[in-house]
PATI-388937 format. One record per residue: residue in three letters; chain; x, y, z of N, C-alpha, C in turn. Coordinates in Angstrom, 2 decimals, padded with zeros to 5 digits, m for minus. Layout:
     r   c       n_u       n_v       n_w      ca_u      ca_v      ca_w       c_u       c_v       c_w
   ALA   A         X         Y         Z         X         Y         Z         X         Y         Z
...
END
This chain:
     r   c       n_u       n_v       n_w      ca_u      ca_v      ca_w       c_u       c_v       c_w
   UNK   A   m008.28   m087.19    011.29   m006.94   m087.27    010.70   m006.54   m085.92    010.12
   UNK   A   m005.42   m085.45    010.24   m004.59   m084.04    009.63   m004.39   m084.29    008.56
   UNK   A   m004.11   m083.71    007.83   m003.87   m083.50    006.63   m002.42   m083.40    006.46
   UNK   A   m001.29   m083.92    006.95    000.15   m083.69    007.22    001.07   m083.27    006.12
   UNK   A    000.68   m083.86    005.01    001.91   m083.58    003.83    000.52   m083.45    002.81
   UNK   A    001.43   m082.82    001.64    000.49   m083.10    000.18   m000.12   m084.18   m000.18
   UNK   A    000.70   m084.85    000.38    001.05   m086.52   m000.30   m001.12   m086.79    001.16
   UNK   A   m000.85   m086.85    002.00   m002.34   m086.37    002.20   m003.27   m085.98    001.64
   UNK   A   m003.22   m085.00    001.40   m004.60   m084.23    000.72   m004.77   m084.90   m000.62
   UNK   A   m003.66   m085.05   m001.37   m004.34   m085.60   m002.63   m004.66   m086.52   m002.50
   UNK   A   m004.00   m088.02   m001.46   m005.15   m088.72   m001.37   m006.36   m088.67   m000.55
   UNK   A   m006.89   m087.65    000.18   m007.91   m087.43    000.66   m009.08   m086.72   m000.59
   UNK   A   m008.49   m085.95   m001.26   m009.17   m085.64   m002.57   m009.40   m086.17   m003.32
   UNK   A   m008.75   m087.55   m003.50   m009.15   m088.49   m004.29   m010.40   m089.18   m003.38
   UNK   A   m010.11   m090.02   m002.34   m010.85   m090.43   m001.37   m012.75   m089.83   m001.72
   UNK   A   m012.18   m088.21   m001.50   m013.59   m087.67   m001.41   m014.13   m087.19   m002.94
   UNK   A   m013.47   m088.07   m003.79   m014.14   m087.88   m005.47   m015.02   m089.23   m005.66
   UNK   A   m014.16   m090.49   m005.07   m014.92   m091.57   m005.08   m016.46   m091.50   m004.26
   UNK   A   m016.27   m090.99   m003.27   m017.40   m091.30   m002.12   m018.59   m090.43   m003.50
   UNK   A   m018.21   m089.09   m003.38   m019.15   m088.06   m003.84   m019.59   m088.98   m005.31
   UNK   A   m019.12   m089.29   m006.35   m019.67   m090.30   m007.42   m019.83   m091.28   m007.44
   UNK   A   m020.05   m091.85   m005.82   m020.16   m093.29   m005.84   m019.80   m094.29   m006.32
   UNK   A   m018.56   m094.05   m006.59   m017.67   m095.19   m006.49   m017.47   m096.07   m005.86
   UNK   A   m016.90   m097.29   m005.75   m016.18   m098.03   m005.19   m015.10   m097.42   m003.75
   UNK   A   m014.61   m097.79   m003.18   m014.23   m096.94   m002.37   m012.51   m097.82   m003.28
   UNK   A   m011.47   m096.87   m003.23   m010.35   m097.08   m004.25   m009.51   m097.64   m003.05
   UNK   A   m008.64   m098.66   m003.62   m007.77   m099.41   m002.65   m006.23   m098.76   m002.97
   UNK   A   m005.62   m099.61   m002.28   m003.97   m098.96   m002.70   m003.41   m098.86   m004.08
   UNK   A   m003.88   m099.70   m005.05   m002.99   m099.90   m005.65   m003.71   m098.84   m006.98
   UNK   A   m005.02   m098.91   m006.61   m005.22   m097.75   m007.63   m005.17   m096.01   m007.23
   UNK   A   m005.07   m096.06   m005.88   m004.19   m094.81   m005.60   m003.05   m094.55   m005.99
   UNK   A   m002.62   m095.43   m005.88   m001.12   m094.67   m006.44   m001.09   m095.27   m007.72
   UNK   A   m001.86   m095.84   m008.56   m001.47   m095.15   m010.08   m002.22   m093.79   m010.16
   UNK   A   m003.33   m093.63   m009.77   m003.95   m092.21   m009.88   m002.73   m091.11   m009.14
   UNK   A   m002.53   m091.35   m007.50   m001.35   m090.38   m007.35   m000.38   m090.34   m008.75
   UNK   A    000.51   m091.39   m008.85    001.72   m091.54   m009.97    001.25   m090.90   m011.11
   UNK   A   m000.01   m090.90   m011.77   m000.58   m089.83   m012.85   m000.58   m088.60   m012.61
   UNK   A   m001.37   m088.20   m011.41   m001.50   m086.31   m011.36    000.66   m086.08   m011.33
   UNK   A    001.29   m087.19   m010.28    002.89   m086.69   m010.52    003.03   m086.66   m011.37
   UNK   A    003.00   m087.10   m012.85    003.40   m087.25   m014.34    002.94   m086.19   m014.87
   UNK   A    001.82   m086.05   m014.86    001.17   m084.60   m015.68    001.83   m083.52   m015.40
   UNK   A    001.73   m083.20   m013.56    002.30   m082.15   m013.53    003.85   m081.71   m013.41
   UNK   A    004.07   m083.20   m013.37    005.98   m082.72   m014.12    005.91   m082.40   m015.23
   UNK   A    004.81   m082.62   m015.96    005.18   m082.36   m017.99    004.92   m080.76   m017.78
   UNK   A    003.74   m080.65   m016.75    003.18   m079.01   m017.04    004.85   m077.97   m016.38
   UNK   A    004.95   m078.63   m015.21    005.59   m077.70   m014.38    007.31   m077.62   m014.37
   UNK   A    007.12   m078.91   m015.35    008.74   m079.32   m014.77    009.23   m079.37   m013.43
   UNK   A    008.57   m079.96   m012.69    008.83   m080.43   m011.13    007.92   m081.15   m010.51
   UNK   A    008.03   m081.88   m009.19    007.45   m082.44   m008.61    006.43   m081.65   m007.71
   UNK   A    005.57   m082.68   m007.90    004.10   m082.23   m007.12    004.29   m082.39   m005.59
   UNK   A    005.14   m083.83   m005.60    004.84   m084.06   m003.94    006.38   m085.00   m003.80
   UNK   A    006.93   m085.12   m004.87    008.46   m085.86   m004.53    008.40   m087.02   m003.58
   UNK   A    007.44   m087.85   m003.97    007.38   m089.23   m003.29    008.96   m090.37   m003.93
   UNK   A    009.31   m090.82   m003.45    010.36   m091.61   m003.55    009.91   m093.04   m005.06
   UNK   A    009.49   m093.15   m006.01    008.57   m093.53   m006.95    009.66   m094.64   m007.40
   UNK   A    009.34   m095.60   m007.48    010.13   m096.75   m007.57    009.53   m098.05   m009.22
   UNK   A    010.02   m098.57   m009.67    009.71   m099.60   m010.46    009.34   m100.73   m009.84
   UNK   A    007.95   m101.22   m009.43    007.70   m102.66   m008.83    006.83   m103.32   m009.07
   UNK   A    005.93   m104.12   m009.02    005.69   m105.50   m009.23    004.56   m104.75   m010.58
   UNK   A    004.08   m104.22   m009.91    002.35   m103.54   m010.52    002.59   m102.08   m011.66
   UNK   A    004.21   m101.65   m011.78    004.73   m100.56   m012.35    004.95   m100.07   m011.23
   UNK   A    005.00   m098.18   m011.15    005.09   m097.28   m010.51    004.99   m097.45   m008.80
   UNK   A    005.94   m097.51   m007.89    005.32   m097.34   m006.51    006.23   m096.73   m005.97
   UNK   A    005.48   m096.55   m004.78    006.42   m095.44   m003.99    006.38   m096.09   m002.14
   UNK   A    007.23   m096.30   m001.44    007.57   m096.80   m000.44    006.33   m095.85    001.08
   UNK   A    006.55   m094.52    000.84    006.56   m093.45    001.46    004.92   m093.36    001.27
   UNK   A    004.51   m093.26    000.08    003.10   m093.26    000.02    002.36   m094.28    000.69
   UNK   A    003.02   m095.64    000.53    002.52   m096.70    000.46    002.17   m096.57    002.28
   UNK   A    003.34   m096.30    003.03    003.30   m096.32    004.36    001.80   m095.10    004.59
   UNK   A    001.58   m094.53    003.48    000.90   m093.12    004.36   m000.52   m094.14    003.96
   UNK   A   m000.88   m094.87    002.62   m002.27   m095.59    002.44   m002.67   m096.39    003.38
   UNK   A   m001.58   m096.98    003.92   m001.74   m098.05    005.35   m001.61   m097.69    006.72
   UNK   A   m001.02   m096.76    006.74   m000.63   m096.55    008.22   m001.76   m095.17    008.90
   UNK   A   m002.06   m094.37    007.73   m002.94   m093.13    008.43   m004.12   m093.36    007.25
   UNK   A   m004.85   m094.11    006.10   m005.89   m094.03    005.73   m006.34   m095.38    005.62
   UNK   A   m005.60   m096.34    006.51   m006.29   m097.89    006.88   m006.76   m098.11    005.21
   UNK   A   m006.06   m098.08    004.54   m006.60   m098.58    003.24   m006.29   m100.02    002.85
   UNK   A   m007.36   m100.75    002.22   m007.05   m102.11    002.20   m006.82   m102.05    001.13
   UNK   A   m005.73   m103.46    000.56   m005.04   m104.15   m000.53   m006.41   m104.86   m001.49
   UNK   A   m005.80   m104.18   m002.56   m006.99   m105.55   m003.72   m006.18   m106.91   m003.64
   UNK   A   m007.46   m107.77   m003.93   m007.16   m109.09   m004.02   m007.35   m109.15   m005.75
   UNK   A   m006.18   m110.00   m006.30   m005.72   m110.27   m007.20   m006.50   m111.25   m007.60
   UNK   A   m007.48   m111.83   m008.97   m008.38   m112.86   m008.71   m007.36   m113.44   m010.40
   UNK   A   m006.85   m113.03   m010.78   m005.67   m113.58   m011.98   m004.99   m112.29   m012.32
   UNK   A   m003.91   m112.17   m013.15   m003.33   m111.43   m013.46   m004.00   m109.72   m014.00
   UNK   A   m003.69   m109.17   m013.52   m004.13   m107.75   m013.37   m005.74   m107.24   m013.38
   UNK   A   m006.03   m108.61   m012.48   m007.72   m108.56   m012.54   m007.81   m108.48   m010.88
   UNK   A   m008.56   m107.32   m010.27   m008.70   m107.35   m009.23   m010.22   m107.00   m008.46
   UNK   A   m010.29   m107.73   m007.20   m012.07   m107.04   m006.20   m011.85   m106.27   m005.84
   UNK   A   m012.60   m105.27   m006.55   m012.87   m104.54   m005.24   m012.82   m104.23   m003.77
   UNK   A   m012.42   m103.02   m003.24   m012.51   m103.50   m002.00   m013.49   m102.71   m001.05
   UNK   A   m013.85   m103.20    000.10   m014.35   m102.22    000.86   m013.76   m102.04    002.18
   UNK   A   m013.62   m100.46    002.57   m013.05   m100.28    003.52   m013.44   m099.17    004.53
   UNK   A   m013.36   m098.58    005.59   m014.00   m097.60    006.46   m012.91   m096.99    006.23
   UNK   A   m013.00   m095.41    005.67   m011.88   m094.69    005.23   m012.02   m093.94    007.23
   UNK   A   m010.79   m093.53    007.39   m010.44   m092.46    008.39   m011.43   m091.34    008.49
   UNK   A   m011.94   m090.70    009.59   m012.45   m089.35    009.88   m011.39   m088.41    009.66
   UNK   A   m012.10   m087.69    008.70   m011.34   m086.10    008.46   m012.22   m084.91    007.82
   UNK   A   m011.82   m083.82    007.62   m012.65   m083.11    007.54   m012.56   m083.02    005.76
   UNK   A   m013.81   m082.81    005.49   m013.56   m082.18    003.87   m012.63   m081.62    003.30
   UNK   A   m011.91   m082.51    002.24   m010.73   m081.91    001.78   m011.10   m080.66    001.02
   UNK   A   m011.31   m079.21    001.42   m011.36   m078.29    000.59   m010.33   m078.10    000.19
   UNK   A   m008.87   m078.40    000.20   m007.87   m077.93   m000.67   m008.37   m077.83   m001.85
   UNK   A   m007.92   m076.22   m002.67   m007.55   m076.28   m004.06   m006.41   m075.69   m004.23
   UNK   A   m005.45   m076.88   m004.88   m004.21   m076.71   m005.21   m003.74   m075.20   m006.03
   UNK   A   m002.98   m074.68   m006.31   m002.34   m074.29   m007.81   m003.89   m074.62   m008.64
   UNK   A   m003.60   m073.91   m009.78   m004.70   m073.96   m011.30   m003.85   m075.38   m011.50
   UNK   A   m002.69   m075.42   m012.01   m002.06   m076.36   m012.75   m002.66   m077.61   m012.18
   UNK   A   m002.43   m077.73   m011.17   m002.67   m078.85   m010.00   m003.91   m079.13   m010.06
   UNK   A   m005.25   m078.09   m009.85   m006.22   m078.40   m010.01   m006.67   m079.15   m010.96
   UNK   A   m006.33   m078.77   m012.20   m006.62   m078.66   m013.16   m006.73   m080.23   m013.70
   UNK   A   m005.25   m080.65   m013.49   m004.76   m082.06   m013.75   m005.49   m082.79   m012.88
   UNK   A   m005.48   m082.93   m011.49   m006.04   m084.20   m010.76   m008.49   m084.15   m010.82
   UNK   A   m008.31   m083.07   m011.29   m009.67   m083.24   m011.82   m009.83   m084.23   m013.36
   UNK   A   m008.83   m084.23   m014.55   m008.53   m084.33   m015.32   m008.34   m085.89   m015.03
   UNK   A   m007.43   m086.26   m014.15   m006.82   m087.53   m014.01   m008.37   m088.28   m013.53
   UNK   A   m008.80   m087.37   m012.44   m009.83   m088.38   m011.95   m010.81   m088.81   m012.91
   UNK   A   m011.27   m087.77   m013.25   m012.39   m088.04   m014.65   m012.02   m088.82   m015.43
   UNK   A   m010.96   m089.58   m016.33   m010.30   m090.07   m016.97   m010.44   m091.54   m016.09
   UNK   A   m009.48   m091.56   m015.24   m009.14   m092.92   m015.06   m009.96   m093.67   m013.65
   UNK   A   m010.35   m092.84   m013.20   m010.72   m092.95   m011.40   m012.12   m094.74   m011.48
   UNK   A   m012.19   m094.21   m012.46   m013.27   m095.73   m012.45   m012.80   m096.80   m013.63
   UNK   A   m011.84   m096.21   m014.35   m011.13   m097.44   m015.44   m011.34   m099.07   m015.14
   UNK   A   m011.64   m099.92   m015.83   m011.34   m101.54   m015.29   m009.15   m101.24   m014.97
   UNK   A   m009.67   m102.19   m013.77   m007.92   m102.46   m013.55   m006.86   m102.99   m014.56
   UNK   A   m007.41   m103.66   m015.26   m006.76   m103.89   m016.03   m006.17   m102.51   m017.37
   UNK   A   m007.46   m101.68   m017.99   m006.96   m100.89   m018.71   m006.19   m099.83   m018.19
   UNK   A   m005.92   m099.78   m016.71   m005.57   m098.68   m015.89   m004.06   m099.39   m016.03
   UNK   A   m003.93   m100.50   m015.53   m002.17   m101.28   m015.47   m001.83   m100.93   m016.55
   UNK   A   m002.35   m101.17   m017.48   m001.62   m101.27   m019.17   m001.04   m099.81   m019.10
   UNK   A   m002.29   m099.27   m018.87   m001.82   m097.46   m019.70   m000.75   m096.76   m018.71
   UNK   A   m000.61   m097.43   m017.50    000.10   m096.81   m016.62    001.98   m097.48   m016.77
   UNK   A    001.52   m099.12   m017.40    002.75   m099.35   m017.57    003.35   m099.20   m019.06
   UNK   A    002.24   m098.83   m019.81    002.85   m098.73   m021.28    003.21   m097.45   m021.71
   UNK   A    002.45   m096.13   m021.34    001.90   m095.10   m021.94    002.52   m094.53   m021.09
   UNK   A    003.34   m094.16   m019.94    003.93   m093.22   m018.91    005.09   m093.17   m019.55
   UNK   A    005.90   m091.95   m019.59    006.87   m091.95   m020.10    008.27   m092.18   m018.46
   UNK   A    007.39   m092.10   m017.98    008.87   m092.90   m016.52    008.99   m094.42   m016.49
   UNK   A    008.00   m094.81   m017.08    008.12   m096.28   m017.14    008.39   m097.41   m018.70
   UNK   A    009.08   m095.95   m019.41    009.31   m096.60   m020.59    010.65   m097.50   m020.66
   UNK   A    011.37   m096.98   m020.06    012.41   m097.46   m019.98    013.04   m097.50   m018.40
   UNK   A    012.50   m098.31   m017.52    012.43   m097.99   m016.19    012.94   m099.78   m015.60
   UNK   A    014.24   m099.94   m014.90    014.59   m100.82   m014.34    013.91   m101.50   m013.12
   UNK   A    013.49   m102.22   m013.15    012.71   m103.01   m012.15    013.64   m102.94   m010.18
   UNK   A    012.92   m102.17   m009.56    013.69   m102.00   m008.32    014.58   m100.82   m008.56
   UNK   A    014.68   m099.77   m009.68    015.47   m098.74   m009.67    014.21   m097.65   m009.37
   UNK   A    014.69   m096.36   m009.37    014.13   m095.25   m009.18    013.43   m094.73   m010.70
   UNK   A    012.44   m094.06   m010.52    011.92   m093.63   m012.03    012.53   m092.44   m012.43
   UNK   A    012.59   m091.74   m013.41    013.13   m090.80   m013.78    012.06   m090.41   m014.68
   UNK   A    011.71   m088.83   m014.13    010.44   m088.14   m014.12    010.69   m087.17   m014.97
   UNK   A    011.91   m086.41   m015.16    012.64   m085.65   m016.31    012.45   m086.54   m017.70
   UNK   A    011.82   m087.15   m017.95    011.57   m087.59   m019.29    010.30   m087.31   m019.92
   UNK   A    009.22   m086.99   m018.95    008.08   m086.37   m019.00    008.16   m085.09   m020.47
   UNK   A    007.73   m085.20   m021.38    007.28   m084.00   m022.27    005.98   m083.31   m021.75
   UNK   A    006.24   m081.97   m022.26    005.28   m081.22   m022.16    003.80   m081.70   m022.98
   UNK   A    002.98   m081.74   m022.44    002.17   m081.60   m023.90    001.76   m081.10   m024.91
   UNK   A    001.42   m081.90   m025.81    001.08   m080.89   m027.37   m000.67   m080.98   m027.70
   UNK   A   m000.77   m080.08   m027.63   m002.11   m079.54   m027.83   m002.01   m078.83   m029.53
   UNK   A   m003.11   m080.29   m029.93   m003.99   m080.04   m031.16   m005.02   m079.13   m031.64
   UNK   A   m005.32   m077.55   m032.20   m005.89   m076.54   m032.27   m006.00   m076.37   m033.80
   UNK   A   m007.67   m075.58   m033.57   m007.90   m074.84   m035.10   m007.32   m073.37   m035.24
   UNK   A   m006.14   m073.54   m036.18   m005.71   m072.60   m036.56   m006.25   m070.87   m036.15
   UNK   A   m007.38   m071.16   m036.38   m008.25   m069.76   m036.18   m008.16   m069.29   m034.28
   UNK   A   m008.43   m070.59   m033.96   m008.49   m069.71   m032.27   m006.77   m069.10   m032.30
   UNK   A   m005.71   m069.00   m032.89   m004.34   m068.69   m032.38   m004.50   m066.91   m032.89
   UNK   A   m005.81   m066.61   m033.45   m005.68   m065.54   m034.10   m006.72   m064.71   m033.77
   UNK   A   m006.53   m063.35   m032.84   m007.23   m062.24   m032.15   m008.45   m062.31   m033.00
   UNK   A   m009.71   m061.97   m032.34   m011.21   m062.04   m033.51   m011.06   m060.69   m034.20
   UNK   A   m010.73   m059.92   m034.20   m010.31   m058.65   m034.54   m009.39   m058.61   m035.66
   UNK   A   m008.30   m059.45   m035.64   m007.26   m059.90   m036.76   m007.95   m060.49   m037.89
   UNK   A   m009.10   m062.04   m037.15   m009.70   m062.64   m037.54   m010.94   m061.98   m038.71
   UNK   A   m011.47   m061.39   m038.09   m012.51   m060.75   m038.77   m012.00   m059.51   m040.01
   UNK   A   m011.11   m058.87   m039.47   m010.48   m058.31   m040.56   m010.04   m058.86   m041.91
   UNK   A   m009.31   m059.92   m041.45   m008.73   m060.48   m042.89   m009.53   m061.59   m043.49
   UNK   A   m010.64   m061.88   m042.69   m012.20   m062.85   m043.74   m012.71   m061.90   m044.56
   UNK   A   m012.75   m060.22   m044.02   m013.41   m059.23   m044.97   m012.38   m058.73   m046.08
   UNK   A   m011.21   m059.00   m045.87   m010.68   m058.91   m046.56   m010.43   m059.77   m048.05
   UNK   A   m010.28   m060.82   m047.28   m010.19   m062.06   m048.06   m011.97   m062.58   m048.84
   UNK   A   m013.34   m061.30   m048.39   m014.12   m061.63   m049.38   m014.14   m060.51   m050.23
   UNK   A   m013.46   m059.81   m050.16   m012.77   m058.96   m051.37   m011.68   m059.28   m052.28
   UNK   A   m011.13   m059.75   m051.61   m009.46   m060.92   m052.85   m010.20   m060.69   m054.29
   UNK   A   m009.56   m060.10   m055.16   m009.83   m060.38   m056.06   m008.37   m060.62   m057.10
   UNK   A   m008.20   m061.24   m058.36   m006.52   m061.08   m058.74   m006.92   m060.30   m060.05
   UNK   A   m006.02   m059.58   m060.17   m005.56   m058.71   m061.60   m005.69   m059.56   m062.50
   UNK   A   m005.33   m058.63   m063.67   m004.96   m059.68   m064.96   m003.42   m060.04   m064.60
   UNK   A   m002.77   m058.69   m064.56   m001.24   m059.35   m064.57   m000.76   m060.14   m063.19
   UNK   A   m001.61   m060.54   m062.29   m001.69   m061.94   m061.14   m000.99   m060.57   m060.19
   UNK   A   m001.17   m059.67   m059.87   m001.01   m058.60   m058.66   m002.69   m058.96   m057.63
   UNK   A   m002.14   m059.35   m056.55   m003.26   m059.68   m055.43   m003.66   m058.01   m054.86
   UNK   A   m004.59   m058.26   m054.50   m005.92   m057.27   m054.60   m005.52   m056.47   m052.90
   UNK   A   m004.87   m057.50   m052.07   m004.65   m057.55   m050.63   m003.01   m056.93   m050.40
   UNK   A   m002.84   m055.76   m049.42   m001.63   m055.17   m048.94   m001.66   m055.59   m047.40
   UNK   A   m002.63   m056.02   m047.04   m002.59   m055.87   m045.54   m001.58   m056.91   m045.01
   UNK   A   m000.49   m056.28   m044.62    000.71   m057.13   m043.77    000.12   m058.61   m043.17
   UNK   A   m000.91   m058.09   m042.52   m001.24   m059.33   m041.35   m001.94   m060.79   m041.79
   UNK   A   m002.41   m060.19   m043.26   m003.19   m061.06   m043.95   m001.64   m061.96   m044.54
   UNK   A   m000.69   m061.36   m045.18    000.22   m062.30   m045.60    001.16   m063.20   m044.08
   UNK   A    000.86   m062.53   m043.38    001.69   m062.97   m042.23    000.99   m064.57   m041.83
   UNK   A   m000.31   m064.37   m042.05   m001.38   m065.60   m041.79   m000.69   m066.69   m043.30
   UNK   A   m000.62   m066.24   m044.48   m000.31   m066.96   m045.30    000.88   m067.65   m044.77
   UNK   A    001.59   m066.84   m044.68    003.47   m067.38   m044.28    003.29   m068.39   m043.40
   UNK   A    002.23   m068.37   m042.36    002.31   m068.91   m041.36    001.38   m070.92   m041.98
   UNK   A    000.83   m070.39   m042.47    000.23   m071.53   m043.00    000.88   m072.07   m043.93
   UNK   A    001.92   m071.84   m044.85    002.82   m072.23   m045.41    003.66   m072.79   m045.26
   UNK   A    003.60   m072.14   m044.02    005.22   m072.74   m043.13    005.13   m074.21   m042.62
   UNK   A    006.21   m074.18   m041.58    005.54   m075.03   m040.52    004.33   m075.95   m039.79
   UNK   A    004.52   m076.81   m039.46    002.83   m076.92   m038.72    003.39   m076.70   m037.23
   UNK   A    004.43   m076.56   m036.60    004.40   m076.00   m035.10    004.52   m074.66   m035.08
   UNK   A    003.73   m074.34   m033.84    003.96   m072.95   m033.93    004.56   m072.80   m032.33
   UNK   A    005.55   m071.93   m031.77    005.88   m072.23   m030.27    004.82   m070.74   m029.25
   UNK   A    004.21   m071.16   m028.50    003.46   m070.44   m027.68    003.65   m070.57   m026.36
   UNK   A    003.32   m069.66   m025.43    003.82   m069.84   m024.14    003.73   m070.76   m023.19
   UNK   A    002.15   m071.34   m023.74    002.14   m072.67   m023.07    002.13   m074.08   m023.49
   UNK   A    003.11   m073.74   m024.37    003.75   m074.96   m024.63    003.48   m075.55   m026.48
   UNK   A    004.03   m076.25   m026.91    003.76   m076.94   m028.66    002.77   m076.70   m029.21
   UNK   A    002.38   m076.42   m030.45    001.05   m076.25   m030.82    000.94   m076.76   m032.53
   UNK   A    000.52   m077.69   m032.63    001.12   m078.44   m033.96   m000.40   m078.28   m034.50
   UNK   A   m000.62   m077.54   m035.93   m001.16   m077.48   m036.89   m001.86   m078.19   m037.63
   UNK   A   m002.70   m079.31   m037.70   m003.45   m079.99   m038.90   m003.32   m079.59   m040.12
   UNK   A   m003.03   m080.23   m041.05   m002.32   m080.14   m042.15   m004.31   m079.99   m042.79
   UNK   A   m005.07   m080.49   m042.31   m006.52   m080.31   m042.86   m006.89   m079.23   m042.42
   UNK   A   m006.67   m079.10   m040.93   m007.17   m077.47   m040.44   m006.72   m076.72   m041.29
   UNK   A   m005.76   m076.27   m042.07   m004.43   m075.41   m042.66   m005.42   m075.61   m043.87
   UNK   A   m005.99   m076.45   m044.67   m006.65   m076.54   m045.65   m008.02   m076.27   m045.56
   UNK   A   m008.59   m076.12   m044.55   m010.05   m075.55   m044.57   m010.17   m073.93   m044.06
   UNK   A   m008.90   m073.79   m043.39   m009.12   m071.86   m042.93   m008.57   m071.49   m044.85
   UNK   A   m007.47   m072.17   m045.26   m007.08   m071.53   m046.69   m008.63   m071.47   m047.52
   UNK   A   m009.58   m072.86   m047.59   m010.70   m072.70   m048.20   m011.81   m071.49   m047.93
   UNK   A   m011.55   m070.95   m047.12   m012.09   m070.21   m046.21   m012.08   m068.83   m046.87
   UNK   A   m010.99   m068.85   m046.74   m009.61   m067.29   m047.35   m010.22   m067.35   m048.69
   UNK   A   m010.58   m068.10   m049.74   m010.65   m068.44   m050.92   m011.89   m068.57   m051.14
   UNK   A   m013.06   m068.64   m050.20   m014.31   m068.70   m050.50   m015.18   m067.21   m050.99
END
């Protein structure tokens, strides 16, 4: 089998994550929540589509018409059987001959469907439905039989210790500095160095800080243990 569209390879890359960790071999319906995830992520990263599958609101959440034809028609993939509500068997199936998906996407791309797989690729079905129909932001507010709307996707915000946002060089300067701090009598601080107050301001301030790749929101405890720090 060729590798014809994207919409291919990623599920052949998925395909060949299950085999290699011995998995289960993955049926349709958890392909395309795994596809419908790496699409979500990397609209938040990229602001665009990965593979612009036609992504629809239906029975199970998220589906896509176009994919669905490519799981059945060129990777003979079989349907789970439903044994009660969002409880499903396993299935087994003889995937298609093809050659090793060596694609590596984009970093971004990579990055995410390694991310997605590790995460969800062996989930019970059930915690996989929930998080896919509760926790996606295309399906928060998503009409049953309408189209999803993927522009609602946020970027993500990444939680950090204060200290990695700051060169070790900056870093190390103003700890030696700050084990010199000493205060006057008349409360005149001991410290001129610009960069050292710039760190104060900054910890004072705000807890977002905006960086190139994207939100970076502050712990109000982190902010209190680099100050203990400064003060030790």
């Amino acid at each position: 089998m060729e590798f014809k569209t994207t919409s291919h390879k990623l599920v052949a890359r998925i395909c060949d994550y299950f085999e290699k960790n011995h998995l289960f071999e993955p049926g349709q319906i958890r392909t395309t929540k795994l596809v419908y995830l790496v699409e979500c992520r990397y609209c938040a990263w990229e602001q665009k589509s990965i593979i612009n599958l036609d992504w629809i609101f239906w029975h199970y959440g998220p589906w896509s018409s176009s994919l669905d034809n490519i799981l059945k028609r060129d990777f003979k993939m079989a349907e789970e059987n439903e044994q009660e509500l969002g409880t499903f068997i396993p299935v087994h199936w003889t995937r298609p001959e093809f050659d090793e998906p060596k694609l590596k996407f984009d970093p971004t791309a990579e990055g995410i469907l390694l991310g997605v797989l590790e995460r969800f690729a062996a989930m019970p079905y059930n915690e996989l439905l929930d998080y896919v129909y509760f926790e996606t932001e295309p399906m928060r507010n998503a009409i049953k039989g309408e189209p999803l709307d993927f522009s609602t996707v946020q970027r993500p915000q990444r939680f950090v210790d204060p200290v990695s946002l700051l060169p070790p060089q900056v870093f190390n300067k103003l700890r030696q500095k700050a084990d010199q701090l000493r205060v006057t009598e008349q409360g005149e601080d001991a410290i001129t160095d610009p960069a050292f107050f710039e760190l104060l301001i900054m910890l004072e301030g705000e807890s977002s800080i905006r960086l190139p790749d994207g939100e970076v929101f502050v712990h109000d405890n982190a902010k209190l243990d680099l100050k203990s720090a400064l003060d030790d």
